[in-house]
Backbone bond lengths (Angstrom), bond angles and torsions (degrees), N, CA, C in turn:
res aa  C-N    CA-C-N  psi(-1)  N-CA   C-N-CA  omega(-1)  CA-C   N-CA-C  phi
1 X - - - 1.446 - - 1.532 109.61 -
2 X 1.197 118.76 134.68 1.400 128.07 -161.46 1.666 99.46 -101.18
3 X 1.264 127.89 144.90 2.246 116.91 168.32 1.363 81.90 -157.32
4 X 1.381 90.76 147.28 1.240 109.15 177.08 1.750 99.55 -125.60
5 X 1.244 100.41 132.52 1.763 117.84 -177.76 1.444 119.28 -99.62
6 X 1.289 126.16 128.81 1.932 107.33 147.02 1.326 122.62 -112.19
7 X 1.616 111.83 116.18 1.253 138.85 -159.51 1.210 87.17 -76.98
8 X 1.180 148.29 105.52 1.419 134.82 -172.44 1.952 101.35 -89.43
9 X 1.724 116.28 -22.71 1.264 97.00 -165.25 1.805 97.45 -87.72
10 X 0.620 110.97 15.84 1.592 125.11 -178.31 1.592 130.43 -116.05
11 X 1.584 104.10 0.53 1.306 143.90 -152.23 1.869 95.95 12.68
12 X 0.583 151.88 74.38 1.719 158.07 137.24 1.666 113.43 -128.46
13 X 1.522 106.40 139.06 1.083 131.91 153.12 2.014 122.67 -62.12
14 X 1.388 95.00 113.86 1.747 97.05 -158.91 1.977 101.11 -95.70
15 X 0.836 119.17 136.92 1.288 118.70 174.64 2.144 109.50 -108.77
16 X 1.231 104.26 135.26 2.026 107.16 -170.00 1.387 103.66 -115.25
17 X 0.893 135.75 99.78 1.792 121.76 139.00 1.352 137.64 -57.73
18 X 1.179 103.94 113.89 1.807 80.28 -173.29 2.021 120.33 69.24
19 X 1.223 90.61 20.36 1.896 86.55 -172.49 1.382 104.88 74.17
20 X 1.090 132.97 11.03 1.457 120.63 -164.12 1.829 87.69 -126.11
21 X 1.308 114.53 131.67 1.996 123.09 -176.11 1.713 85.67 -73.45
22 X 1.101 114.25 127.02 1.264 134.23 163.32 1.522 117.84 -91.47
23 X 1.498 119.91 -40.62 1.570 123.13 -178.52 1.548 110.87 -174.55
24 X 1.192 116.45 -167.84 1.185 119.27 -171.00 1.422 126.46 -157.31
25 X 1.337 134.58 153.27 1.347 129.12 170.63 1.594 114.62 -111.78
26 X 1.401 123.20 108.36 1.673 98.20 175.85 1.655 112.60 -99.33
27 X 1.085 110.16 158.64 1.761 121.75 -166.11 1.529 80.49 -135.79
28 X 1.562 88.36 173.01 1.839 132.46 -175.90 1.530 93.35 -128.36
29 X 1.045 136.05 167.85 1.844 132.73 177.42 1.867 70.30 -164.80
30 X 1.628 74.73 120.82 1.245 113.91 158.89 1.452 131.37 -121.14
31 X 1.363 127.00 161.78 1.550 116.46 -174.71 1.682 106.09 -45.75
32 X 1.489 131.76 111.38 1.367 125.56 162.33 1.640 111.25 90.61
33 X 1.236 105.44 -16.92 1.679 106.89 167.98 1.005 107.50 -130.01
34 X 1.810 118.84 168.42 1.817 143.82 142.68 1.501 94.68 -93.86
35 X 1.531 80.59 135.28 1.690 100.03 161.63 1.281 103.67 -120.75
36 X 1.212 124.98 117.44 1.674 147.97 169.56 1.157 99.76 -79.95
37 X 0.970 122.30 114.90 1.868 143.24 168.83 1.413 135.25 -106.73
38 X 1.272 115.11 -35.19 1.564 123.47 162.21 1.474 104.59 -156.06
39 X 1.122 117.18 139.15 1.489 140.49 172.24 2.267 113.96 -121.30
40 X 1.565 77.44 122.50 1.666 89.11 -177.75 1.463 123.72 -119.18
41 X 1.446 131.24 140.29 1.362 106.84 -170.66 1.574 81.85 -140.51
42 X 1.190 108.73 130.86 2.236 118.28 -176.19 1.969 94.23 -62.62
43 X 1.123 99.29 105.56 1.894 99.34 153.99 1.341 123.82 -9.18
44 X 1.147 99.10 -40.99 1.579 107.99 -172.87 1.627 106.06 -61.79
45 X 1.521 118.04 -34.21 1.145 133.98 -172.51 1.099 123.93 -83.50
46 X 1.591 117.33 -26.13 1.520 117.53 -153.90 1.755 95.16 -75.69
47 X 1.662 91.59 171.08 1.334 112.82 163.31 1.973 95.92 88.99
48 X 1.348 108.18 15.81 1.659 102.15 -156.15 1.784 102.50 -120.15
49 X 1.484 109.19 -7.29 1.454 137.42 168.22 1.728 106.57 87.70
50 X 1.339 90.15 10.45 1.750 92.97 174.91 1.355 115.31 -36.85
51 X 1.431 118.09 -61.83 1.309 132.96 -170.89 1.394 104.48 -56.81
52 X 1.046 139.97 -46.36 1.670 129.21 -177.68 1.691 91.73 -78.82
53 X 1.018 134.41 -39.99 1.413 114.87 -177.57 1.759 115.13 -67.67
54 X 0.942 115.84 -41.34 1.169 127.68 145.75 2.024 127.89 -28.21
55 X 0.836 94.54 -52.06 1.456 119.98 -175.80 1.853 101.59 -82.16
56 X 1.400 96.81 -46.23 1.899 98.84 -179.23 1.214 110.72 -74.76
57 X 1.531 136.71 -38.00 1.306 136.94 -162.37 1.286 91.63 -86.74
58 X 1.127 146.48 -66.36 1.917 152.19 158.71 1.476 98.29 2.73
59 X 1.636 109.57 -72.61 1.340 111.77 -171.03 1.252 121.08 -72.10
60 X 1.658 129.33 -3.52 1.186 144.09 -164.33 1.632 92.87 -91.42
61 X 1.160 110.23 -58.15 1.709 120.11 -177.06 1.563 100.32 -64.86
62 X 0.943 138.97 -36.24 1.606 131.70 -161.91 1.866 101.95 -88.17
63 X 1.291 109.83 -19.99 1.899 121.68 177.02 1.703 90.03 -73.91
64 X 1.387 96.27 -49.73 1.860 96.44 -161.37 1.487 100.16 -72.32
65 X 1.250 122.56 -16.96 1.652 121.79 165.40 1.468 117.29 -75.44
66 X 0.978 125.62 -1.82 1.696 126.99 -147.21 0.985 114.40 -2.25
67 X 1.932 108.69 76.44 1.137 124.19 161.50 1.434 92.55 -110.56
68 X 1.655 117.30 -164.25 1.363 115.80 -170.40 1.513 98.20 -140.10
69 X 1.252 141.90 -175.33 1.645 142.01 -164.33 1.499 93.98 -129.08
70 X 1.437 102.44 149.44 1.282 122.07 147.34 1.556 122.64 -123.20
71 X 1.531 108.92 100.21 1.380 86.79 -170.51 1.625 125.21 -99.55
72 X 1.699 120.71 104.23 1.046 109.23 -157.48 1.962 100.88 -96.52
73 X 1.366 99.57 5.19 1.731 102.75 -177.45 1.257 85.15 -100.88
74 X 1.491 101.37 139.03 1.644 134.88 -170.19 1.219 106.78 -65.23
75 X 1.482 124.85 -26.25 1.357 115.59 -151.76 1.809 94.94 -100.09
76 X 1.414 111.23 -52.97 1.772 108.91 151.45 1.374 123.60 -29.22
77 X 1.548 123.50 -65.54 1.485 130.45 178.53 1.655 99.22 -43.54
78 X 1.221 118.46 -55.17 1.877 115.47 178.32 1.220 120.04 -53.24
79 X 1.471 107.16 -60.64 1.434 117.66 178.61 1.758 101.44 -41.04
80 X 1.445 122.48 -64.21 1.211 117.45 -159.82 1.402 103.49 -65.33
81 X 1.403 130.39 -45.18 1.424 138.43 -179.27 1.837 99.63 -40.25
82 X 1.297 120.89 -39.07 1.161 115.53 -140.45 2.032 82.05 -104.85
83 X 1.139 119.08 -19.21 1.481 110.74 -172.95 1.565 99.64 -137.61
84 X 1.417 105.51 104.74 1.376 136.20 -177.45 1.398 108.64 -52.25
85 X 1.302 125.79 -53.55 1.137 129.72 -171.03 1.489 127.51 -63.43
86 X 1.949 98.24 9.04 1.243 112.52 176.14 1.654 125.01 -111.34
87 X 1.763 92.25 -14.36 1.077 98.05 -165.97 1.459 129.31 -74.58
88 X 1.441 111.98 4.43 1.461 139.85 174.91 1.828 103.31 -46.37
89 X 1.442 92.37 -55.25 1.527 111.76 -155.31 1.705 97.29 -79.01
90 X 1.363 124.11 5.04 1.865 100.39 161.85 0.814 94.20 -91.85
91 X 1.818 106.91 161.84 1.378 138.11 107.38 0.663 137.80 48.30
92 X 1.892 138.82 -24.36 1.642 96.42 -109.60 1.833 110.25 -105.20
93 X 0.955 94.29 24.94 1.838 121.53 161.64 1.519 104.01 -57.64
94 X 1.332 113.87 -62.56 1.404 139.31 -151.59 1.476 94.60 -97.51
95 X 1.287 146.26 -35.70 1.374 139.44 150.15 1.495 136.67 -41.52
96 X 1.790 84.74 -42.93 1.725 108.09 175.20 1.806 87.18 -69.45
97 X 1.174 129.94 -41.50 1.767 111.42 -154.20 1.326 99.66 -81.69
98 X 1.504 123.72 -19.10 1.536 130.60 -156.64 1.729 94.68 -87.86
99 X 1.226 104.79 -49.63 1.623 113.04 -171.85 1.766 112.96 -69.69
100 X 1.726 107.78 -8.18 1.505 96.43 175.98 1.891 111.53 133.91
101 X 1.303 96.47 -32.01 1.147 105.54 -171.57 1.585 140.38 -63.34
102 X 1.246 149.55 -137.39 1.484 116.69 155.90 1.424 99.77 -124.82
């Protein structure tokens, strides 16, 4: 059985197999956004789709917040690149300022 948690005093989103923490997402919460910063999933785990479940339930809670994402961890920025129906929920104000822009 797969659950996905938000540890809020730890600021990351925890993903369990079996009761056992498989990986993690950590964020920054800022006024009106999550900033996703590094995402981890234990070896032991991979290949098991934790990490996109992980990554979907995260973004599921942050819609039901109507807050918005920043995703500066690579593996989020893909995920969302790769599933449209997420891409509502960046930034992209705060992407444009991060990437250089004015």
């Amino acid at each position: 059985m797969v659950e996905v948690k938000n540890n809020e005093e730890r600021s990351r989103f925890e993903v369990y197999s079996d009761g056992e923490l498989a990986g993690f997402a950590v964020y920054r919460r800022r006024p009106g956004r999550m900033i996703f910063v590094h995402t981890e999933i234990d070896p032991a785990f991979e290949g098991r789709g934790l990490g996109s479940q992980l990554v979907t339930q995260s973004l599921d809670t942050v819609r039901a917040s109507g807050e918005q994402v920043v995703p500066l961890c690579p593996f989020y920025a893909a995920f969302i690149e790769r599933h449209p129906e997420y891409q509502d929920l960046v930034d992209a104000r705060m992407m444009e300022i991060l990437a250089g822009g004015d």
